[in-house]
C-alpha positions in Angstrom: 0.0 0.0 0.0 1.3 3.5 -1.0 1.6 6.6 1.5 -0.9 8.3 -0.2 -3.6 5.2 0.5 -2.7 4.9 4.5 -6.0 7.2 5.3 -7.8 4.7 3.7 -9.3 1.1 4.8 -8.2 -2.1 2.8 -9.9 -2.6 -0.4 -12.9 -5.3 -0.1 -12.7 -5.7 -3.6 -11.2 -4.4 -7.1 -11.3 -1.6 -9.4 -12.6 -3.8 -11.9 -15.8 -4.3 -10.0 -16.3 -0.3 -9.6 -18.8 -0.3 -12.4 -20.2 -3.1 -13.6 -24.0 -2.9 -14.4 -24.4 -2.7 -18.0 -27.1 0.6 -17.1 -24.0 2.2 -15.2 -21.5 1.7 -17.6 -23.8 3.3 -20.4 -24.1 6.3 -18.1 -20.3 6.6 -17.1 -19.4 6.4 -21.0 -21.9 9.1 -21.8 -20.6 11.5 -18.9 -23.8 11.0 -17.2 -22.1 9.2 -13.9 -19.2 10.4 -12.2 -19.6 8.8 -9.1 -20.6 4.9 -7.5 -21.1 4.7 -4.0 -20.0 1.3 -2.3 -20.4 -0.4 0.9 -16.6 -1.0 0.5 -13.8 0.3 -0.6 -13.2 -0.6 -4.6 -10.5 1.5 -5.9 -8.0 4.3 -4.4 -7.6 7.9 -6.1 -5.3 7.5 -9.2 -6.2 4.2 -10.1 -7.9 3.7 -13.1 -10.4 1.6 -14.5 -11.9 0.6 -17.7 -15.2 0.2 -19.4 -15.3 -0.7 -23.6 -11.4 0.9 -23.6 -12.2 4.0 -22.3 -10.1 4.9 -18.8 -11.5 6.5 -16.0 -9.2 7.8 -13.5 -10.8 7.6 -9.8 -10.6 11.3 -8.5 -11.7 11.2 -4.8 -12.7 8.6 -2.1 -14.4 9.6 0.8 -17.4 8.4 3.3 -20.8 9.4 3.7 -24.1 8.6 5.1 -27.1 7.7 3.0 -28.6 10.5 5.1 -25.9 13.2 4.0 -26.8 12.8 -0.1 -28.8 15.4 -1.8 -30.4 15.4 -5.1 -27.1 16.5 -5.9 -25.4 13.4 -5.2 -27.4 11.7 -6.9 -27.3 13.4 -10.4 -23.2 12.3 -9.4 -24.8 8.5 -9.6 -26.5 8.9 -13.3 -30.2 10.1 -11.7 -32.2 13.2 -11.6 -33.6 12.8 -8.0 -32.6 11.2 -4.3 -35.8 9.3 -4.8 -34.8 7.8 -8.0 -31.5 6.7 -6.7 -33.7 5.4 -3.5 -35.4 3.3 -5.4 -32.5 1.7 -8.1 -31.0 1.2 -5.1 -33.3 -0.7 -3.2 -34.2 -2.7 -6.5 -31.3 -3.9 -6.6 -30.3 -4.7 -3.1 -33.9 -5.7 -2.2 -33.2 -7.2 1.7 -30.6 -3.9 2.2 -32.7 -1.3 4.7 -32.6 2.3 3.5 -30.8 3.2 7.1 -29.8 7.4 7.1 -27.0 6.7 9.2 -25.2 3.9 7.0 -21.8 4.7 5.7 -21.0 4.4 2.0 -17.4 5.0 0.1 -18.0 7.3 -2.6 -15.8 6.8 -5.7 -15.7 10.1 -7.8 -13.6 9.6 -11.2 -13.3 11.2 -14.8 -12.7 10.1 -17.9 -8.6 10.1 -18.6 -7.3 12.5 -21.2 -4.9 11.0 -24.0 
C-alpha cells in the first residue's frame, strides 16, 4: 500500500468491479455518472479503471451517510432525483434497509485525457 492510500481502509474488492452494471457503464461512457457509492472500498484515487477501452481515472474517495446525499449526489450517480436513486438502489439490493445513518465509500472519477 502507497503513502498516499494509508487514510484509507483495505480494499474489499477491485477496481474492476467499480462499475459493472451494464445501465451504469452506459451512463459513465456518456458523462452522465461520475460517481458509484460502495459499501466498500473498490479502488484508491489514481487508479484507473476501464469500461469498452475507455479509462477512467478515480478522482476522490471519501465516506458518507445515505442521510448526507442530496439530489445533488445523486445526479453524481446517473439520476435526476434522491428518490430515483432510493429506489435503483433498493431494486437492486432488495433485503438492504434504506438506514440514514449507513456509511457508503464514494468513488468520484473522470474520464482520462490521452
Amino acid at each position: 500500500m502507497s503513502e498516499q492510500n494509508l487514510e484509507y481502509p483495505k480494499k474489499t474488492c477491485s477496481v474492476e468491479r467499480l462499475v459493472t452494471v451494464p445501465e451504469d457503464v452506459a451512463k459513465v461512457l456518456k458523462g452522465q455518472k461520475t460517481a458509484t457509492r460502495r459499501n466498500g472500498v473498490y479502488a484508491y484515487p489514481g487508479e484507473v479503471m476501464v469500461l469498452e477501452g475507455k479509462e477512467f481515472k478515480v478522482d476522490a474517495l471519501y465516506s458518507q451517510t445515505l442521510g448526507e446525499m442530496t439530489d445533488e449526489h445523486a445526479k453524481q450517480e446517473g439520476n435526476t432525483t434522491m428518490e430515483e436513486y432510493k429506489e435503483i438502489i433498493l431494486a437492486m439490493h432488495p433485503k438492504m434497509p434504506w438506514l440514514p445513518t449507513m456509511s457508503v465509500w464514494v468513488h468520484e472519477f473522470s474520464p482520462v485525457k490521452n
